[in-house]
GUZA-688093 format. One record per residue (C-alpha): x, y, z; residue in three letters; residue number from 1. Coordinates in pm, whole numbers. Layout:
R, x, y, z, code, pos
R, X, Y, Z, ALA, NUM
...
! end
This chain:
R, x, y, z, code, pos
R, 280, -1443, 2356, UNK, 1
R, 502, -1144, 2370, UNK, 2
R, 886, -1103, 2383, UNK, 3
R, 1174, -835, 2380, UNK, 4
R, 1357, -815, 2027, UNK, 5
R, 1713, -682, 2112, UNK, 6
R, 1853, -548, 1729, UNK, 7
R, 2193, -483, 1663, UNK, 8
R, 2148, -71, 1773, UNK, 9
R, 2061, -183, 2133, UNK, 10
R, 1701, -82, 2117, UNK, 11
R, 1451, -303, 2215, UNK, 12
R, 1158, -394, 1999, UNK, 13
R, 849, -538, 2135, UNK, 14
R, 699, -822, 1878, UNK, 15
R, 392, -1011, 1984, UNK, 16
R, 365, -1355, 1838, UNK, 17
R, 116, -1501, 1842, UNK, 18
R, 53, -1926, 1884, UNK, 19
R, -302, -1926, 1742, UNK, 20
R, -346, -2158, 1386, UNK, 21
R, -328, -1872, 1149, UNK, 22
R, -650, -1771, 959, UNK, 23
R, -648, -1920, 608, UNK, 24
R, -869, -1771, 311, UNK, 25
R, -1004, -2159, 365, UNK, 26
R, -1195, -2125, 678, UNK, 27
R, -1327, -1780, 664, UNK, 28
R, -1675, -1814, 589, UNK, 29
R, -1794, -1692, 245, UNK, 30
R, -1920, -1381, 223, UNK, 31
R, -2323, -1308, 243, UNK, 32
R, -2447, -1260, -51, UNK, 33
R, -2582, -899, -126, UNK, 34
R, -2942, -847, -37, UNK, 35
R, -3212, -875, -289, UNK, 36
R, -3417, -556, -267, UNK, 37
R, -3749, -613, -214, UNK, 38
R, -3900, -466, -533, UNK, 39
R, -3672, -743, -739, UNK, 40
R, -3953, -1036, -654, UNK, 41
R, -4219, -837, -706, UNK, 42
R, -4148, -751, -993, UNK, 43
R, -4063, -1092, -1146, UNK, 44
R, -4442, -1229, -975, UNK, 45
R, -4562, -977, -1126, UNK, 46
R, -4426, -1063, -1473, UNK, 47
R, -4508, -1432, -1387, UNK, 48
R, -4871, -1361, -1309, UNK, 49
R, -4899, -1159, -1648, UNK, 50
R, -4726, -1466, -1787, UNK, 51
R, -4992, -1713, -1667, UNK, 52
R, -5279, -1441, -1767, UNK, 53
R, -5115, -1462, -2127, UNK, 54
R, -5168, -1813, -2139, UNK, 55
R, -5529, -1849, -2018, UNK, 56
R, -5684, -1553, -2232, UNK, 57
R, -5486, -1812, -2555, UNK, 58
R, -5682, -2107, -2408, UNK, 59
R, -6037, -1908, -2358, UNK, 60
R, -5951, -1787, -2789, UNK, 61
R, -5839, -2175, -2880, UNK, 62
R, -6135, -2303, -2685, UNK, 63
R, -6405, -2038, -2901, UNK, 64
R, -6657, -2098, -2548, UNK, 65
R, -6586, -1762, -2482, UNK, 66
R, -6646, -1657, -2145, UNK, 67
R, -6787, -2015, -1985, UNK, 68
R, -6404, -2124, -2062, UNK, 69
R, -6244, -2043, -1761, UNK, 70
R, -6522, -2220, -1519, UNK, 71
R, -6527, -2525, -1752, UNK, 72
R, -6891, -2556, -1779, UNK, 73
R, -7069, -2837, -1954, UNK, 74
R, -7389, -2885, -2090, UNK, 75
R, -7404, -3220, -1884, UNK, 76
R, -7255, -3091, -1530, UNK, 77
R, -7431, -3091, -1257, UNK, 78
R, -7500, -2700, -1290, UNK, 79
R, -7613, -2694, -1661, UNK, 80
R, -7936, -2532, -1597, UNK, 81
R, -7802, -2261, -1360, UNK, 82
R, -7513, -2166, -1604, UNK, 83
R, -7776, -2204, -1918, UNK, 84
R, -7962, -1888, -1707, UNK, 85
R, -7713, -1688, -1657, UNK, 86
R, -7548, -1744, -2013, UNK, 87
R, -7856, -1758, -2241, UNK, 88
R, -7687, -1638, -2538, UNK, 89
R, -7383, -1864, -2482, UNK, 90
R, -7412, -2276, -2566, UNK, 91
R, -7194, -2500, -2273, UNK, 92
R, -6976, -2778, -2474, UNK, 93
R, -7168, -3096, -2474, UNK, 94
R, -6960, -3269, -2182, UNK, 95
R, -6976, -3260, -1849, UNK, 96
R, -6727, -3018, -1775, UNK, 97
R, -6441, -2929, -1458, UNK, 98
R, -6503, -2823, -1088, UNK, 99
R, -6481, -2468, -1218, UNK, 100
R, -6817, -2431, -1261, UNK, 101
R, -6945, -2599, -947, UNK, 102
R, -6697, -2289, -723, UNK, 103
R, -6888, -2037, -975, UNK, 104
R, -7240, -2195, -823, UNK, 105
R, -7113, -2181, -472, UNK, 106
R, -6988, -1841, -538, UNK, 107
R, -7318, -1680, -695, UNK, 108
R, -7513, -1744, -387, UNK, 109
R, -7306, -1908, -74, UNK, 110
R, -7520, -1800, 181, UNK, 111
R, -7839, -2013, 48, UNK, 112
R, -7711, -2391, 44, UNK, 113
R, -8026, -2572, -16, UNK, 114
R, -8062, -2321, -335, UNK, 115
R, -7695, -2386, -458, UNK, 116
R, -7665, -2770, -328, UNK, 117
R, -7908, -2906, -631, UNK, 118
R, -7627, -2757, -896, UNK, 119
R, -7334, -2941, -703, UNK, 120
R, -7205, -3268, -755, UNK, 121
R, -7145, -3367, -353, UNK, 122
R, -7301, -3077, -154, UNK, 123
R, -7117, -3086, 128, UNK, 124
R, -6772, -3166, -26, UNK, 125
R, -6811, -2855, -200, UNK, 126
R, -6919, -2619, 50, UNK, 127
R, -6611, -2784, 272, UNK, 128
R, -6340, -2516, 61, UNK, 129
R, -6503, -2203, 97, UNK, 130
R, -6264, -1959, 81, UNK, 131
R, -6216, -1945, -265, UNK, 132
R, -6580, -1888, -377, UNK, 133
R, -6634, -1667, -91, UNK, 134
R, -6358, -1445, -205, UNK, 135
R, -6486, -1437, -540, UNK, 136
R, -6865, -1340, -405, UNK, 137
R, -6652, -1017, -211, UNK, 138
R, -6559, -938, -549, UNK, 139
R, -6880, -931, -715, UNK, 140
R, -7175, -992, -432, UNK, 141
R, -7436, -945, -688, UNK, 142
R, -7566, -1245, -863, UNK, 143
R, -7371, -1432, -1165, UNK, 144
R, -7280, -1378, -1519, UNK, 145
R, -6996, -1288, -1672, UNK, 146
R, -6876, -1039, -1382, UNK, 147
R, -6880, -1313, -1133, UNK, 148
R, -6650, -1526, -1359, UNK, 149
R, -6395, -1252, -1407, UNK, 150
R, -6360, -1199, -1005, UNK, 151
R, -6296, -1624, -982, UNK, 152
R, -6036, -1508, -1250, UNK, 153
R, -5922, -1217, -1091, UNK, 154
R, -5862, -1442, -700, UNK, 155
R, -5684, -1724, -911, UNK, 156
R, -5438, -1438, -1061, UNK, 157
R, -5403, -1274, -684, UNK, 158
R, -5338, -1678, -572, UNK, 159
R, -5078, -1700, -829, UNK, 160
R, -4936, -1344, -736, UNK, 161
R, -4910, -1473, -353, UNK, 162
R, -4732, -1819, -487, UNK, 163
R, -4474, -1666, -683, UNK, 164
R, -4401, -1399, -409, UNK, 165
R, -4387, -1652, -147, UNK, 166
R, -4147, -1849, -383, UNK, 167
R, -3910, -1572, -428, UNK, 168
R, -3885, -1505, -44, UNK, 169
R, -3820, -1844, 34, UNK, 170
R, -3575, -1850, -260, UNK, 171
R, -3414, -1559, -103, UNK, 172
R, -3410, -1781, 268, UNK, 173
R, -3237, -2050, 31, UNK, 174
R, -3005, -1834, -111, UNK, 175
R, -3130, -2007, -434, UNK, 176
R, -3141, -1811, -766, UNK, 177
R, -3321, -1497, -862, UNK, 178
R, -3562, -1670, -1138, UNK, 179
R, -3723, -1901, -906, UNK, 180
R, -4068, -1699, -882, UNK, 181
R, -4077, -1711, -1243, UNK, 182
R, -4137, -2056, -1223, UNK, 183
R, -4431, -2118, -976, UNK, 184
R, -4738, -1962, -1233, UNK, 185
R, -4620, -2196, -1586, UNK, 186
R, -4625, -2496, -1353, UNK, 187
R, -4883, -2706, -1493, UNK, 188
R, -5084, -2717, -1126, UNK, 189
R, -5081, -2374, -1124, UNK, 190
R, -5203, -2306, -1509, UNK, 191
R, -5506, -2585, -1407, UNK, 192
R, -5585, -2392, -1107, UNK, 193
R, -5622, -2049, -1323, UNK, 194
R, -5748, -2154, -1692, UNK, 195
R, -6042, -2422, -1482, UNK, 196
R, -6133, -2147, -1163, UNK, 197
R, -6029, -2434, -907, UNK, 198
R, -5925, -2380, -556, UNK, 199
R, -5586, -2531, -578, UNK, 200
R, -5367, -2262, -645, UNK, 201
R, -5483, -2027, -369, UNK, 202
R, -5448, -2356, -123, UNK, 203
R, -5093, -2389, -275, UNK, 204
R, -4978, -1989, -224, UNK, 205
R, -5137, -2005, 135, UNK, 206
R, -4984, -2313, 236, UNK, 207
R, -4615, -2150, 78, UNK, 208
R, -4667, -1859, 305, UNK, 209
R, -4712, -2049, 609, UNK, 210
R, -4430, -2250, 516, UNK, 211
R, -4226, -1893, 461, UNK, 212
R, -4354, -1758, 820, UNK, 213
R, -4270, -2081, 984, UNK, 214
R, -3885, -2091, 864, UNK, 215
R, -3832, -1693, 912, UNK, 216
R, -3985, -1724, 1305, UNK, 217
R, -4354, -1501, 1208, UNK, 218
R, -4560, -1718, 1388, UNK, 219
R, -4856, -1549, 1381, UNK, 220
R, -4870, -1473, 1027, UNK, 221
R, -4811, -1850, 989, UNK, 222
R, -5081, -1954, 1194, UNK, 223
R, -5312, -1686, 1019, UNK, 224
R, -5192, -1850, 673, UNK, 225
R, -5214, -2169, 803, UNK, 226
R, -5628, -2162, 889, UNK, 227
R, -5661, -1980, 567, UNK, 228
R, -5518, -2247, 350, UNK, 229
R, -5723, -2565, 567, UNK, 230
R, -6045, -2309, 463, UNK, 231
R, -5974, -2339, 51, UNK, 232
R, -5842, -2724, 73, UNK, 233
R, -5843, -2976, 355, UNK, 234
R, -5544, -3121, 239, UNK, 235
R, -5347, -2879, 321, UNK, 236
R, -5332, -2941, 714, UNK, 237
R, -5051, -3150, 587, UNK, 238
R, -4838, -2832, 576, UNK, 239
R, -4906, -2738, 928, UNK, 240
R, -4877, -3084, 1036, UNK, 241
R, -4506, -3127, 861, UNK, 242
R, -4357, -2785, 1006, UNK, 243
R, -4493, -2878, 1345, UNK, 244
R, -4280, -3260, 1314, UNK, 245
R, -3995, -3086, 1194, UNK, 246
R, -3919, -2918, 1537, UNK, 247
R, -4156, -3096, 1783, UNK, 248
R, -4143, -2818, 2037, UNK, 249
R, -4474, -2739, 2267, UNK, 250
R, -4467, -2365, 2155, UNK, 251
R, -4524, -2443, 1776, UNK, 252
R, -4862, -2627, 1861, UNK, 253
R, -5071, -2364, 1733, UNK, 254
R, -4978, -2446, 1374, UNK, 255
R, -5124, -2716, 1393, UNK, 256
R, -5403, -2680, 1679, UNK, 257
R, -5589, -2344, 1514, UNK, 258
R, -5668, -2499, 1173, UNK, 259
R, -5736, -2825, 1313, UNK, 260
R, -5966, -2650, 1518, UNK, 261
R, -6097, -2392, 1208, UNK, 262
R, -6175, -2669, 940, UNK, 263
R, -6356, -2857, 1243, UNK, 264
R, -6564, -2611, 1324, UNK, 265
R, -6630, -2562, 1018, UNK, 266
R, -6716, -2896, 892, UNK, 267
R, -6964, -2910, 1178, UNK, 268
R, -7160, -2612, 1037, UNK, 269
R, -7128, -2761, 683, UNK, 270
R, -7302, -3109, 810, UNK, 271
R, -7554, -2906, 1000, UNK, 272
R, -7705, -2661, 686, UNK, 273
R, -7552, -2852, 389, UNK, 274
R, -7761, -3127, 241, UNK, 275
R, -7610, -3443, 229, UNK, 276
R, -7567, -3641, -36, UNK, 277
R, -7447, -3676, -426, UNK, 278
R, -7103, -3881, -565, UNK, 279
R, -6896, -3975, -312, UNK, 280
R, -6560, -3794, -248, UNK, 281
R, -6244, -3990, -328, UNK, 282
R, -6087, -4235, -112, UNK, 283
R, -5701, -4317, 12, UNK, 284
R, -5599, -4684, -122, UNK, 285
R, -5214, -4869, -58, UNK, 286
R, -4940, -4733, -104, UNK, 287
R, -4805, -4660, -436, UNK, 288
R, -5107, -4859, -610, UNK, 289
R, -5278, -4505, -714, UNK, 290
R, -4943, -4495, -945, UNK, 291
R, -4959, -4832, -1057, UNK, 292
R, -5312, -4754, -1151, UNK, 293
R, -5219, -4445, -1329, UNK, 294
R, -4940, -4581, -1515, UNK, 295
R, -5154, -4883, -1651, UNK, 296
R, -5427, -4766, -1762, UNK, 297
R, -5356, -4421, -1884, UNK, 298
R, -4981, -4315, -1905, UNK, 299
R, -4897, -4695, -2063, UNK, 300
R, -5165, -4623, -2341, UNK, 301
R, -5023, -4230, -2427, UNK, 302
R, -5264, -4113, -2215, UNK, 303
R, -5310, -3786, -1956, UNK, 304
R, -4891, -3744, -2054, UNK, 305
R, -4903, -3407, -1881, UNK, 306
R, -5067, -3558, -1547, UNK, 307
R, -4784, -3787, -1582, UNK, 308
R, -4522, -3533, -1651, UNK, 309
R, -4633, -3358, -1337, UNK, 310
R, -4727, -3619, -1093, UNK, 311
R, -4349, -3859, -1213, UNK, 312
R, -4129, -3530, -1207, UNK, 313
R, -4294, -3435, -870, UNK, 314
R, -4227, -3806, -676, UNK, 315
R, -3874, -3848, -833, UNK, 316
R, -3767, -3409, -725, UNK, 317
R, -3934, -3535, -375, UNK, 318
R, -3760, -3821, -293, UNK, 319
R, -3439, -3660, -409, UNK, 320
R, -3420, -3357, -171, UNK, 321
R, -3570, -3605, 82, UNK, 322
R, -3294, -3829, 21, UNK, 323
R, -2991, -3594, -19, UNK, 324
R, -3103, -3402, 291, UNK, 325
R, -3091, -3078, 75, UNK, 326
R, -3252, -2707, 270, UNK, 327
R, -3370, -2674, 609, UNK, 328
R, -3518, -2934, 773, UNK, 329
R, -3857, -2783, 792, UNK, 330
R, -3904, -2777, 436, UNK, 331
R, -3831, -3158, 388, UNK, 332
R, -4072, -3239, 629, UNK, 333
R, -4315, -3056, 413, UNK, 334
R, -4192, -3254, 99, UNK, 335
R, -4182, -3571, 312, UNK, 336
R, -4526, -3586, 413, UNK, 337
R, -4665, -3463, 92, UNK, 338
R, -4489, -3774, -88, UNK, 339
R, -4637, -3998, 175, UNK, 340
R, -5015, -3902, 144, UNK, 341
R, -4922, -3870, -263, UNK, 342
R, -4837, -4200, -193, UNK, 343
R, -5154, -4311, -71, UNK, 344
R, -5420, -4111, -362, UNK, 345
R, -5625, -4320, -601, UNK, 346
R, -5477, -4307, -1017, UNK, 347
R, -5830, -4088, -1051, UNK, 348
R, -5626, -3837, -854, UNK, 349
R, -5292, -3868, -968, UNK, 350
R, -5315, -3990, -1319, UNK, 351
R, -5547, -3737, -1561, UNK, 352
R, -5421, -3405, -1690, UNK, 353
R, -5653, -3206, -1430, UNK, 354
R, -5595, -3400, -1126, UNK, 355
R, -5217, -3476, -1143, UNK, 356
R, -5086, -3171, -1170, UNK, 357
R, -5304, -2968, -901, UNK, 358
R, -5223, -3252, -655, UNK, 359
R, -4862, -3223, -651, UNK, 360
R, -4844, -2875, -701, UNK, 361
R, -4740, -2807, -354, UNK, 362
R, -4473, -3107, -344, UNK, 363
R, -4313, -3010, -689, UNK, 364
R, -4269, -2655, -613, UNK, 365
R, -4121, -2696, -286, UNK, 366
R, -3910, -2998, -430, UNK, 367
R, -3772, -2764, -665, UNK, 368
R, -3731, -2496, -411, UNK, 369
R, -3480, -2725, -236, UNK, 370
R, -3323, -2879, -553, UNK, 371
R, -3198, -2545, -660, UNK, 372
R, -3143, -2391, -357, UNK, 373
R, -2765, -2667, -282, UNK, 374
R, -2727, -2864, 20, UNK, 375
R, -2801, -2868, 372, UNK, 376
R, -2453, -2790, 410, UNK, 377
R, -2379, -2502, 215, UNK, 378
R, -2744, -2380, 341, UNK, 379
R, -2608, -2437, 732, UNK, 380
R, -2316, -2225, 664, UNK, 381
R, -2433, -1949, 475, UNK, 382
R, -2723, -1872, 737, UNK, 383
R, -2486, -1931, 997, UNK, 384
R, -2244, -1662, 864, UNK, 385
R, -2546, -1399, 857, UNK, 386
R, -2684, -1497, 1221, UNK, 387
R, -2988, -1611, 1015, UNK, 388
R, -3250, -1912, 1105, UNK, 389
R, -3183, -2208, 1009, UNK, 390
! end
């Protein structure tokens, strides 16, 4: 609104005033934070991968098994007399040892499943995560030994690599703090994963990337990420799944659809060469019994405490984000549906040392992804101010 001023000299002064509610420091939106170069998380996965190396090359000298340490073999696993070949000068423990050594059997020959099914536990469990022992065999195609356990090493250190990168960019799409990636490789899922050559962490760093593609609108890379992880762990169609709920639009049905499809197909070709047969694979029970289980007849007795540790801290950072409504919605959909099929695993799952911790890996680090990373609030109106996703 603009009117003539007439001053005392008799010339006129044109003032606009103007009725608008003035702008207070209050209601401008805070100012974006500066952008993290690139290099800064790379760095810091970097250091946490050489952090996580540090620690299993002091378990292999604690242990005194030498190189059999990181597959966990045991001179009464299922695979004794393969490993006992390739490792004549070496003596297994006397125990029957960790899954490690059944991914260095599928790995030593892949393409020959009646050869490699009579040193697996359940055949066609096994041969059901391939990608892991199939990236291991790229490394070193040419029989076993000590070589082929250094490349299982050497794709658990590249998992944990991925995990904490993928961690730092979603930190950075959280505006959460700079450390974060630090944290993913001491987690005690991802230490299992490296120091017993299991599957779960590169399942867990896949399954964060899709996650990360899905919330910064790469959909292809997601997808790609998405029927990667479903090929190292079945589990982790969950992921998919969750992201998929979150939105509920038609064009996001790939995320789901292509790994659906992918571990189908591939489960077909698995029941068609793989002999059948061996333990039988763990089964779902009610809700929240698996915990009751755990806690009676382990944690109760000072039993499998780190299990505990892990699998407790991971249900109680869950249901908090869940609750509080803390980070994007897609990434409490992910913790939401993790808790519920958490819910539903046996205490043989959630309650040792080995299991506990790999199972909840993916629910306690994106848990603590959102715990650090403030409010659904404070996350709507900082990505709002930078015309970012939310």
């Amino acid at each position: 609104m603009a009117r003539e001023l007439k001053p005392p000299g008799g010339q006129v002064d044109t003032t606009v005033v103007s009725t608008a509610h003035p702008v207070t420091a209050r209601s401008r939106p805070a100012p974006a934070p500066a952008p993290r170069r690139p290099t800064s998380n790379v760095r810091r996965a970097l250091v946490g991968t050489l952090l996580a190396l540090g620690f299993l090359l002091l378990d292999v000298y604690a242990s005194g098994h030498g190189i059999l340490r990181p597959i966990r073999a045991g001179a009464k696993g299922p695979g004794a007399g393969l490993i006992a070949r390739d490792f004549p000068n070496l003596t297994a423990p006397d125990e029957v040892g960790l899954d490690g050594q059944q991914f260095y059997a599928l790995a030593r020959d892949p393409f020959h499943p009646d050869t490699v099914a009579k040193n697996l536990d359940n055949p066609q469990y096994r041969y059901s995560r391939p990608l892991y022992p199939l990236l291991a065999w790229a490394l070193h195609p040419s029989g076993g030994g000590p070589g082929l356990v250094l490349a299982l090493v050497a794709v658990s250190l590249a998992a944990i690599f991925l995990g904490s990168l993928a961690v730092g960019k979603l930190s950075d799409h959280l505006h959460g703090p700079p450390w974060l990636p630090l944290l993913f490789p001491i987690l005690p899922g991802a230490t299992w994963s490296l120091t017993s050559s299991v599957a779960d962490g590169l399942a867990v760093a896949l399954s964060l990337l899709t996650v990360l593609f899905f919330v910064t609108n790469r959909s292809k890379l997601a997808w790609c990420a998405a029927v990667a992880a479903v090929l190292t762990r079945e589990t982790t169609i969950l992921v998919p799944v969750a992201l998929f709920l979150s939105r509920r639009r038609k064009e996001d049905l790939p995320i789901v659809v292509l790994p659906a499809l992918a571990f189908a197909a591939w489960t077909g070709i698995v029941h068609l060469v793989v002999p059948a047969g061996g333990l039988p694979s763990e089964r779902l029970v009610f809700p929240l019994t698996g915990l009751v289980d755990a806690a009676r007849e382990r944690w109760f007795l000072g039993k499998e405490l780190i299990g505990m540790a892990s699998t407790l801290s991971a249900f109680v950072i869950g249901t908090y984000v869940v609750l509080r409504r803390r980070g994007p919605v897609e990434l409490r959909w992910v913790v939401a549906v993790q808790l519920g099929f958490l819910s539903l695993c046996s205490g043989a799952v959630l309650g040792d040392d080995f299991g506990g911790p790999r199972s909840t890996l993916m629910l306690l680090t994106v848990g603590l992804c959102l715990l650090v990373a403030g409010s659904r609030d404070r996350y709507l109106a900082s990505t709002s101010a930078q015309g970012l996703p939310s």
